[in-house]
LUMROKE-41500 format. One record per residue: residue number from 1; residue in three letters; chain; x, y, z of N, C-alpha, C in turn. Coordinates in Angstrom, 2 decimals. Last residue first. Example, Ala and Ser with C-alpha at 12.3 -4.5 7.8 and 13.67 -1.06 7.14 Angstrom:
<lumbas>
+-----+-----+---+---------+---------+---------+---------+---------+---------+---------+---------+---------+
|   k |   r | c |     n_X |     n_Y |     n_Z |    ca_X |    ca_Y |    ca_Z |     c_X |     c_Y |     c_Z |
+-----+-----+---+---------+---------+---------+---------+---------+---------+---------+---------+---------+
|   2 | ser | A |   12.85 |   -2.25 |    7.08 |   13.67 |   -1.06 |    7.14 |   12.90 |    0.03 |    7.87 |
|   1 | ala | A |   13.19 |   -5.69 |    7.80 |   12.30 |   -4.50 |    7.80 |   13.20 |   -3.30 |    7.80 |
+-----+-----+---+---------+---------+---------+---------+---------+---------+---------+---------+---------+
</lumbas>
This chain:
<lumbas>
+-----+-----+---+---------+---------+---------+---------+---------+---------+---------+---------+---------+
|   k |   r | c |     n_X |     n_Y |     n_Z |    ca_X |    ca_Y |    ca_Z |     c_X |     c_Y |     c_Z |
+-----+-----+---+---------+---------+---------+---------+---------+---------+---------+---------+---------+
|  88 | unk | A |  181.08 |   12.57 |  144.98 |  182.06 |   11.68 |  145.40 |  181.69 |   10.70 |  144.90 |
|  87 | unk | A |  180.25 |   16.32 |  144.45 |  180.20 |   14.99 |  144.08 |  181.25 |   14.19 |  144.99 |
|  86 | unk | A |  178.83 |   19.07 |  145.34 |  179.82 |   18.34 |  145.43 |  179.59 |   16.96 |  145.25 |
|  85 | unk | A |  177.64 |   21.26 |  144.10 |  177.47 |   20.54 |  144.17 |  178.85 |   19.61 |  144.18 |
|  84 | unk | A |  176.84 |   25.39 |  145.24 |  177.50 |   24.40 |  144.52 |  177.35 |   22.94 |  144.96 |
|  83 | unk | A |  175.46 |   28.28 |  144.67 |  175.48 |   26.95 |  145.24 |  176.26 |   26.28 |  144.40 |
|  82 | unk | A |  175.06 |   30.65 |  144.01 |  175.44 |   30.96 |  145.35 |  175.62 |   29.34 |  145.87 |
|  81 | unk | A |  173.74 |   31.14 |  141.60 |  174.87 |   31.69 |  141.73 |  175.80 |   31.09 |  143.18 |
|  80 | unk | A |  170.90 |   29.97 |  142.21 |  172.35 |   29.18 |  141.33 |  173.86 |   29.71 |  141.30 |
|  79 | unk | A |  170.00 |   31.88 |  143.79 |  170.34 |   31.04 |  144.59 |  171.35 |   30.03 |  143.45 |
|  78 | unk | A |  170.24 |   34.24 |  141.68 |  170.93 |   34.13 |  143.02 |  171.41 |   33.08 |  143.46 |
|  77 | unk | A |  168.31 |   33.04 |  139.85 |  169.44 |   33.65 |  139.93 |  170.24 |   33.78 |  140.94 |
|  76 | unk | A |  165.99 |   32.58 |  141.79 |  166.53 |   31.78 |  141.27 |  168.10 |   31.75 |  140.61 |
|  75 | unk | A |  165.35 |   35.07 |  142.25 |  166.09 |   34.45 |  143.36 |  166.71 |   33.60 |  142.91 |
|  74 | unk | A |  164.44 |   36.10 |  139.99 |  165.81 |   37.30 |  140.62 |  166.03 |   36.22 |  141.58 |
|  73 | unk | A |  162.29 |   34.77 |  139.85 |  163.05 |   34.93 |  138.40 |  164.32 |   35.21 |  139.01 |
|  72 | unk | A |  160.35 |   35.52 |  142.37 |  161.19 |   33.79 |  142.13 |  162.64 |   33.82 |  141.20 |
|  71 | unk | A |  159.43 |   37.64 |  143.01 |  160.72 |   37.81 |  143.11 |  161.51 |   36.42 |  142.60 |
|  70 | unk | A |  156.63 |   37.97 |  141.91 |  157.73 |   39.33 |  141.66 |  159.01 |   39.03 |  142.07 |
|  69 | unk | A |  155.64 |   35.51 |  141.50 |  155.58 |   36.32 |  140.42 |  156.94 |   37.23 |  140.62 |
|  68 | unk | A |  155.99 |   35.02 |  144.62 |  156.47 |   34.11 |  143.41 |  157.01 |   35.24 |  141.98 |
|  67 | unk | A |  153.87 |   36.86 |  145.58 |  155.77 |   36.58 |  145.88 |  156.59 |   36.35 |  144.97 |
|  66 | unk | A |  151.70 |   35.75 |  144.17 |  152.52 |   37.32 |  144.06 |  154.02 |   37.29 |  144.11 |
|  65 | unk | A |  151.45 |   33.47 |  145.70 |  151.79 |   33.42 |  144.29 |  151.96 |   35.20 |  144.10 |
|  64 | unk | A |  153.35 |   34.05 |  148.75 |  152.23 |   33.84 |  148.04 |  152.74 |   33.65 |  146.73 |
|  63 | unk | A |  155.59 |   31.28 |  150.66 |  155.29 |   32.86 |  150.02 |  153.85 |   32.33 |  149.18 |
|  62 | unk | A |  155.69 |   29.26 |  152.74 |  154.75 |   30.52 |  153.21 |  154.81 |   31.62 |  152.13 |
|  61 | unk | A |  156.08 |   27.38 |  152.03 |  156.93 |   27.63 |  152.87 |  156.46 |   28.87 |  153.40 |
|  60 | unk | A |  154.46 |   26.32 |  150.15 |  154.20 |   25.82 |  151.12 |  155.06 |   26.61 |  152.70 |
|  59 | unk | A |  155.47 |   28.04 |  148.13 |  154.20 |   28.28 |  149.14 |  154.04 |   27.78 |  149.93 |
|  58 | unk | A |  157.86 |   26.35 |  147.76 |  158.08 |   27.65 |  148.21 |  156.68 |   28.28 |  148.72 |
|  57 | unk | A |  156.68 |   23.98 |  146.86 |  157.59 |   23.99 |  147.99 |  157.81 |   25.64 |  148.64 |
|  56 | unk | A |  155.88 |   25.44 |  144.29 |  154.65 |   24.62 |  145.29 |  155.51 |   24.54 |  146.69 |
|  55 | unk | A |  157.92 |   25.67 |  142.79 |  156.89 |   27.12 |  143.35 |  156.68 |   26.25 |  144.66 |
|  54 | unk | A |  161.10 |   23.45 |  144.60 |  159.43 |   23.78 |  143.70 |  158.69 |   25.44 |  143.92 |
|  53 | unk | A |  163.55 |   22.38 |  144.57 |  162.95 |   23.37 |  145.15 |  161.73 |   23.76 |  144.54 |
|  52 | unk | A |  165.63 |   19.32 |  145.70 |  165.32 |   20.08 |  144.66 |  164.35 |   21.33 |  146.10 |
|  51 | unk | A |  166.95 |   17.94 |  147.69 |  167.43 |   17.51 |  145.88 |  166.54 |   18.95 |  145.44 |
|  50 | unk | A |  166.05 |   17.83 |  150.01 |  165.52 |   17.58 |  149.46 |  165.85 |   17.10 |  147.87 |
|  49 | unk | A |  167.92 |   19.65 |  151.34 |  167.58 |   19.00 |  151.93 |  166.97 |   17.80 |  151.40 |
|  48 | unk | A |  169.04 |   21.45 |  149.38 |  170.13 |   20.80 |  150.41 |  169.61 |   19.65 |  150.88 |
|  47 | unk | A |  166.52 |   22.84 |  148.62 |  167.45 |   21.84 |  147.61 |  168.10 |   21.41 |  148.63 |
|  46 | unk | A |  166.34 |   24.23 |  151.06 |  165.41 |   22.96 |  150.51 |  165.96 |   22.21 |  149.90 |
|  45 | unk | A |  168.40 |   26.50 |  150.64 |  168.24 |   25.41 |  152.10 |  167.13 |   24.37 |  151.70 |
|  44 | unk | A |  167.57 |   27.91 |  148.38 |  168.70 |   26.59 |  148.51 |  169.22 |   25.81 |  150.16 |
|  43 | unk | A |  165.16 |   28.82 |  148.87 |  165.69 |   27.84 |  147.60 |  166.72 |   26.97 |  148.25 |
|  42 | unk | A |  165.54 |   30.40 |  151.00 |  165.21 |   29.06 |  151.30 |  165.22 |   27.90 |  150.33 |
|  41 | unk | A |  167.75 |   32.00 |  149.68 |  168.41 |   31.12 |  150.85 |  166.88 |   30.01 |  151.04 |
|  40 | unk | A |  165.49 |   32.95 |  147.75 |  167.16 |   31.95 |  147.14 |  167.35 |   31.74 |  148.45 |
|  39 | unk | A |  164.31 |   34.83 |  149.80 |  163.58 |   33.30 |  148.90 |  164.54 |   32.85 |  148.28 |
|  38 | unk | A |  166.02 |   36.73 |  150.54 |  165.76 |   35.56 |  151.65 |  165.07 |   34.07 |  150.89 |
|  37 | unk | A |  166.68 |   37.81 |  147.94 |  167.77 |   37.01 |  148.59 |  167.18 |   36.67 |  149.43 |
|  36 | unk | A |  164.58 |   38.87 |  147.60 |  164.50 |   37.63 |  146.84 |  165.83 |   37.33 |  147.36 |
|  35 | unk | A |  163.88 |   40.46 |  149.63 |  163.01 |   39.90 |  149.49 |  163.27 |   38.38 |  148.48 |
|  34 | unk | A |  166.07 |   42.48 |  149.57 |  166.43 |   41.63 |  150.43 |  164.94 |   40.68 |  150.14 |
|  33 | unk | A |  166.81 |   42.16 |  145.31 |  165.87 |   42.63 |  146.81 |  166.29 |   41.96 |  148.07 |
|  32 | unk | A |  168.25 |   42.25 |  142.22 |  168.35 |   41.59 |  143.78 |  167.97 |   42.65 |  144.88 |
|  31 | unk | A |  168.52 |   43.58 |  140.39 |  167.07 |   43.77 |  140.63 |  167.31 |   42.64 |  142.39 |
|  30 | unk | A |  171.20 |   43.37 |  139.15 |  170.98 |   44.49 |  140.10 |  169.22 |   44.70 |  140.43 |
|  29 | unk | A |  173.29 |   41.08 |  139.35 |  171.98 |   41.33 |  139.64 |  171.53 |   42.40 |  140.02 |
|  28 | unk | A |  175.73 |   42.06 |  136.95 |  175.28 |   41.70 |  138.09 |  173.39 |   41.91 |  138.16 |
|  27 | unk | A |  176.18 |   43.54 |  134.52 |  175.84 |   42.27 |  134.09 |  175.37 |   41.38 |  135.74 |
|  26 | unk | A |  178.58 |   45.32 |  134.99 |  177.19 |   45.47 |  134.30 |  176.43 |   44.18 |  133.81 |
|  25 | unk | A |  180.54 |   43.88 |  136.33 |  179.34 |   44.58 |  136.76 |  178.43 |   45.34 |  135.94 |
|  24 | unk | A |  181.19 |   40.49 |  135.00 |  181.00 |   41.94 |  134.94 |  180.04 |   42.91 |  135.98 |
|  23 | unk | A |  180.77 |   37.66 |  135.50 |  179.63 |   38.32 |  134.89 |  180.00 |   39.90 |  134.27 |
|  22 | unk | A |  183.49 |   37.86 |  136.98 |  183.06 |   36.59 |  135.54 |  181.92 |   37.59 |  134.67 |
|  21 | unk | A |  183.03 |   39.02 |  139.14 |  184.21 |   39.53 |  138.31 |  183.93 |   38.80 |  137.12 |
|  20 | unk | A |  180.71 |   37.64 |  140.47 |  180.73 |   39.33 |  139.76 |  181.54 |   39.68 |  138.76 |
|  19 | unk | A |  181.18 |   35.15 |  140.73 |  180.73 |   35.76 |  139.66 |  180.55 |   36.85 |  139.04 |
|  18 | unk | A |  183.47 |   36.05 |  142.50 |  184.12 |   35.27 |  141.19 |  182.66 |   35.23 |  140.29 |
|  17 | unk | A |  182.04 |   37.12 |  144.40 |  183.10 |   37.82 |  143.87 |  182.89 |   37.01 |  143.02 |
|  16 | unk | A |  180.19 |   34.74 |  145.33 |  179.58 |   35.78 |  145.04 |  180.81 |   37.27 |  144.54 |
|  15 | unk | A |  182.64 |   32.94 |  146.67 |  181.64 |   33.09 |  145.24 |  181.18 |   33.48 |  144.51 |
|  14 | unk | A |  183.66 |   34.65 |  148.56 |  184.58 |   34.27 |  147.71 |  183.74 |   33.83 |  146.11 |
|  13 | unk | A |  180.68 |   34.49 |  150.02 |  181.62 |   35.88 |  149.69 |  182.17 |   35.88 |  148.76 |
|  12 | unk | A |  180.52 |   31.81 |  150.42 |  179.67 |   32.76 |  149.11 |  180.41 |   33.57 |  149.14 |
|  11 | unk | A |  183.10 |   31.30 |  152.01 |  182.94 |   30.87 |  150.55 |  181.52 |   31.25 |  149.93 |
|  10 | unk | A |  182.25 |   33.22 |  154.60 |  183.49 |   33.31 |  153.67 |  183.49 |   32.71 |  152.43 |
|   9 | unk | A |  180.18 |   31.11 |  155.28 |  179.95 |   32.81 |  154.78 |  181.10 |   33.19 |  153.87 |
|   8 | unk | A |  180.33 |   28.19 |  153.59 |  180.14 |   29.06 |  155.11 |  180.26 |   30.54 |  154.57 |
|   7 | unk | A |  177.13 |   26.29 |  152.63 |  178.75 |   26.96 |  152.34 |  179.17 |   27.95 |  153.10 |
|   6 | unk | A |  176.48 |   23.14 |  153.37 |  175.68 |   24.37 |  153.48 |  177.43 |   24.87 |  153.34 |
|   5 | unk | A |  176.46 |   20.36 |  151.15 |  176.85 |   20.59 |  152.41 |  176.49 |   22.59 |  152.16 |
|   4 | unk | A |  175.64 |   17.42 |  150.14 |  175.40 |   18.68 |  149.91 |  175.97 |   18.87 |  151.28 |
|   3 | unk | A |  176.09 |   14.38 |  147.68 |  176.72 |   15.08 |  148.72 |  176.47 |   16.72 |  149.12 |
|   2 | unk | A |  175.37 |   11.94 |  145.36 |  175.58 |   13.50 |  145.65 |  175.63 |   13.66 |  146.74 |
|   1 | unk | A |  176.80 |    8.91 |  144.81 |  175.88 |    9.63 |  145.67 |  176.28 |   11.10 |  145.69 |
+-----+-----+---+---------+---------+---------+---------+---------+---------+---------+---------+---------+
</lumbas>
């Protein structure tokens, strides 16, 4: 059984370093908006909940297909950066 648990501020912090330093900073997100970091936190507050995260889940959640268009690519990024899966 997969196992999800929400990661506390201190471990993205610690996360969100170890990819920077992995990726490089020329190689960070630098098109990250506060617009597509709030759509990666609901990315990955759904997945938590659900197993997964759809466009369709994300309109439903209230963005438009614009939204989608201009920020999904940069959240999606994010929100894989920023999660992890714990097994048992």
């Amino acid at each position: 059984m997969i196992q999800f648990r929400t990661l506390t501020d201190a471990e993205l912090a610690r996360m969100a370093a170890a990819h920077r330093a992995a990726l490089g900073e020329d190689r960070a997100i630098p098109e990250a908006t506060p617009a597509a970091e709030a759509m990666a936190a609901r990315m990955i507050d759904h997945a938590a909940l659900t197993g997964a995260c759809t466009d369709a889940d994300l309109i439903e959640a209230g963005y438009t297909p614009d939204d989608l268009r201009r920020h999904a690519a940069t959240a999606r990024r994010i929100a894989y950066g920023l999660t992890e899966r714990v097994l048992s």
